[in-house]
C-alpha positions, -999 to +999 in steps of 0.1 A: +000+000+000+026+025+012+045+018-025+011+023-043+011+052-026+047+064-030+045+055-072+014+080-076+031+109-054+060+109-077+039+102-108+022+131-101+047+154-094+067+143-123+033+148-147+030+185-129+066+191-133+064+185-172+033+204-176+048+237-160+082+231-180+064+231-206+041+254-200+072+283-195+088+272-227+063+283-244+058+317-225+093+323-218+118+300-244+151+324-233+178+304-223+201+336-214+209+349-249+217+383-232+209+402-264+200+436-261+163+427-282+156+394-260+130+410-238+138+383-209+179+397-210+169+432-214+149+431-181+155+436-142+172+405-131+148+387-103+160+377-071+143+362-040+163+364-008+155+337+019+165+326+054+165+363+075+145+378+099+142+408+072+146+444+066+151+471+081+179+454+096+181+453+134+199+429+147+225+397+130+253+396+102+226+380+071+205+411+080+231+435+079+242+423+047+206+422+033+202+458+041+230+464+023+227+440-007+194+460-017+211+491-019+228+486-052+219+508-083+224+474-108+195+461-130+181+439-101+145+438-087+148+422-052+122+404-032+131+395+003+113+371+029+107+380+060+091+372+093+061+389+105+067+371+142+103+395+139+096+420+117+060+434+137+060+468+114+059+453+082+063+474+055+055+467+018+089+479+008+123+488+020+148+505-006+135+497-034+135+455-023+100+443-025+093+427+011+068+394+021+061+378+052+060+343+067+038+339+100+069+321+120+101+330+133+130+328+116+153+316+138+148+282+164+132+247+157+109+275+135+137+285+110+129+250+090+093+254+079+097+293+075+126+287+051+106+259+031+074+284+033+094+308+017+110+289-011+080+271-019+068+307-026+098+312-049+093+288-070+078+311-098+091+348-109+124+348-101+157+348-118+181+341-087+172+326-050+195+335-027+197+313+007+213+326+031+219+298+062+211+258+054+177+252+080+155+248+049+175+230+024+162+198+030+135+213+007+160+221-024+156+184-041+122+187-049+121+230-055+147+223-082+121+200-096+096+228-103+121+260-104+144+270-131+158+298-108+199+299-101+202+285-065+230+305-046+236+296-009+256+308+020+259+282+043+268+308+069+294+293+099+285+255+098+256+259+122+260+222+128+287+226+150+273+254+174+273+238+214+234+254+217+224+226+195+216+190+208+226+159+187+193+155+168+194+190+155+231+188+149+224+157+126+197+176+107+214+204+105+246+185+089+223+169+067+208+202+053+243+213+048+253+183+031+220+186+003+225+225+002+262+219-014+248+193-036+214+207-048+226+244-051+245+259-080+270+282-062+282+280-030+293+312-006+320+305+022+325+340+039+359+328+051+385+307+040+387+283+072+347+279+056+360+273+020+387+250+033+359+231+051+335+224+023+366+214-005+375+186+022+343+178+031+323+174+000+354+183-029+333+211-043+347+246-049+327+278-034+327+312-037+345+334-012+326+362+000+328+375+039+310+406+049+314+445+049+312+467+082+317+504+066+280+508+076+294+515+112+312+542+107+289+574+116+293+610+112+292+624+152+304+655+171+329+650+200+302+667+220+275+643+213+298+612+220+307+624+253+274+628+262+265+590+250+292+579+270+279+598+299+244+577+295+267+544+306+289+560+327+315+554+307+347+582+297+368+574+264+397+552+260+389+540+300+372+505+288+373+472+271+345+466+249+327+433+241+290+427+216+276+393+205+251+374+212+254+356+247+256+316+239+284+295+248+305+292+216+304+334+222+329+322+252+313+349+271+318+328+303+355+331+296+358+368+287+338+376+321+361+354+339+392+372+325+377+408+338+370+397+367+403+383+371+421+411+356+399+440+367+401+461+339+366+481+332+346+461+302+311+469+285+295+439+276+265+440+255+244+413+243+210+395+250+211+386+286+181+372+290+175+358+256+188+321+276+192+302+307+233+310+300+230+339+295+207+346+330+232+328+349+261+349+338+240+384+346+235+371+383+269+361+385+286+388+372+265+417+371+274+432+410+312+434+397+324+472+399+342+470+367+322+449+344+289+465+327+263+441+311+239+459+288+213+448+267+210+450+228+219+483+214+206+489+181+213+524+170+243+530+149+251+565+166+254+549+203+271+517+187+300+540+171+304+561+198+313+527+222+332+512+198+350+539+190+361+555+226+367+519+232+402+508+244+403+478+228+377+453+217+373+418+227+360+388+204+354+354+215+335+331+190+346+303+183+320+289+155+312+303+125+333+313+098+338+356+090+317+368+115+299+408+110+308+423+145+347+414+144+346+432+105+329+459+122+353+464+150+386+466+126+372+496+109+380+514+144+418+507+139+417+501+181+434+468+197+414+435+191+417+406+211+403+375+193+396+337+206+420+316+184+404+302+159+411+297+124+383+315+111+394+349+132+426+350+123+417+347+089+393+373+090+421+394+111+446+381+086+470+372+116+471+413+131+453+406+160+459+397+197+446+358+200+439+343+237+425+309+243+414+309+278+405+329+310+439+334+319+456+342+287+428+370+281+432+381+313+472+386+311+465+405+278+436+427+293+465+439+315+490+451+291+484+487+279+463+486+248+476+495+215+461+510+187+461+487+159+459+507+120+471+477+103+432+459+110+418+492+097+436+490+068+426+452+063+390+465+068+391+493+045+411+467+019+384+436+022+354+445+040+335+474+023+298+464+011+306+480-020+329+456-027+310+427-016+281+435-028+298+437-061+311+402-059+271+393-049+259+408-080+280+392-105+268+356-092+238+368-098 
């Protein structure tokens, strides 16, 4: 019974996928000729964009870069998925990028149905889909049968790996990684410790392509600055700065154990009470005299002025391949201190400070800081959204 069964679901998704090839043969028989008369060539290019929360970008690296991808002034009509659960506003439009919504989150156990939701809905009317993380790609097999569209994913810092994640969803997660290589036609690393990965892992090449900070960088008066820093109690060049999200590959555990240890001042912002981690370390740490925990900051005013009164900055992940905040910090040209991992000190291309525990952050906190214009120059070299956007746009 279950194989009677089995023979007419495939039947019938075979007859529909003949109909509707044939069907756009007929409407649409371009096969890229990019002559200037072929009215398919001569149009915007169409490209869907799936696996964010959405624009306006608040808070994450695929958002950010999003934001930024839909700025460009080439031929190219975005579309861009987004969650209404998120993104409670919801507006019809966001620079120019058409914008529709999914009823689920877009992160969590929720992230799988709201990618597939959202590529089932691009199956039709668009040139390029763009994927940006692997939760949904369990789904690429059979929307390959009834799409025509280029499939280009980033497949973000092999999300597999992350501690948050228990062995079921690690599996799935590795297995969704494994059919987005296979079923997609181009491939983005954002590092090379990530491109590395996926030649020895499944021998295919990918694309390299990390992400731009430049958007930091914000036009503010000494005046006003001082009187952001005064909001946090905070005067410049007096404090160690620190901005990720709080889960345990973050190694925020062991960059709070280091300023306790070292007693050097540190601002610390990240979601606190996003997790049962995260709660624990507020209680813990949170009656220290020299170490501020503060929630999310969004606004790219108060976000430059700590960054940039900042003595030096400190990065500990540890999963994840070129990762936005660390690219945002170089810009700043102050001292970075970065958990040693492949993937930082390629994105730092070997200029940073690297620590691996409690106690070798905590020796470094107490050496005076050093400004570091060599990372600003890496920054300014490699990470400018112009730049990557450009490379975005010519896969597309």
């Amino acid at each position: 019974m279950i194989q009677v069964a089995v023979i007419v679901v495939v039947t019938a998704l075979a007859i529909l996928f003949i109909c509707r090839y044939i069907s756009r043969e007929l409407t649409d028989p371009c096969r890229g000729c990019a002559s200037k008369e072929c009215n398919s060539c001569a149009r915007a290019k169409r490209v869907a964009i799936i696996g964010t929360q959405g624009i306006p970008a608040r808070y994450g690296g695929f958002e950010s870069l999003v934001e930024n991808l839909v700025e460009s002034n080439a031929n190219i009509d975005y579309t861009v998925f987004c969650s209404s659960k998120d993104m409670p506003s919801r507006p019809t439009h966001h620079k120019g990028a058409r914008l529709l919504y999914i009823p689920l989150k877009a992160n969590g156990i929720q992230s799988i149905p709201y990618d597939i939701i959202s590529l089932v809905r691009a199956i039709d009317g668009y040139d390029t889909v763009l994927i940006l993380g692997v939760s949904g790609a369990i789904f690429l097999p059979i929307f390959r049968l009834f799409s025509r569209a280029k499939i280009v994913t980033n497949i973000d810092g092999l999300e597999h790996r992350r501690q948050k994640w228990g062995g079921a969803a690690r599996w799935f997660l590795r297995l969704s990684e494994k059919v987005a290589v296979q079923f997609s036609d181009t491939i983005i690393s954002d590092n090379k410790g990530i491109a590395d990965y996926v030649t020895q892992t499944y021998n295919k090449e990918s694309e390299m392509i990390a992400y731009g900070g430049d958007h930091v960088m914000q036009s503010i008066t000494l005046d006003n600055q001082l009187q952001i820093l005064r909001k946090y109690n905070l005067a410049p060049c007096t404090y160690s700065f620190a901005l990720c999200r709080i889960e345990p590959e973050n190694n925020c555990h062991i960059i709070l154990e280091a300023a306790a240890k070292s007693g050097v001042k540190l601002l610390f912002v990240g979601n606190w009470n996003r997790s049962e981690y995260g709660r624990e370390l507020k209680a813990q740490y949170a009656n220290f005299d020299n170490i501020i925990l503060h929630d999310p900051v969004y606004e790219l005013e108060e976000l430059f002025t700590l960054r940039n009164n900042a003595s030096r900055y400190i990065h500990g992940h540890s999963a994840g391949g070129t990762n936005p905040s660390l690219v945002e910090a170089m810009f700043f040209g102050r001292e970075i201190i970065a958990y040693d991992v492949v993937y930082n000190r390629e994105t730092t291309l070997g200029k940073a400070v690297y620590f691996s525990d409690s106690e070798s952050l905590a020796n470094a906190l107490t050496k005076p800081s050093v400004e570091n214009k060599i990372l600003a120059d890496i920054a300014r070299e490699h990470y400018t959204w112009e730049k990557i956007r450009n490379k975005y746009e010519q896969l597309f």
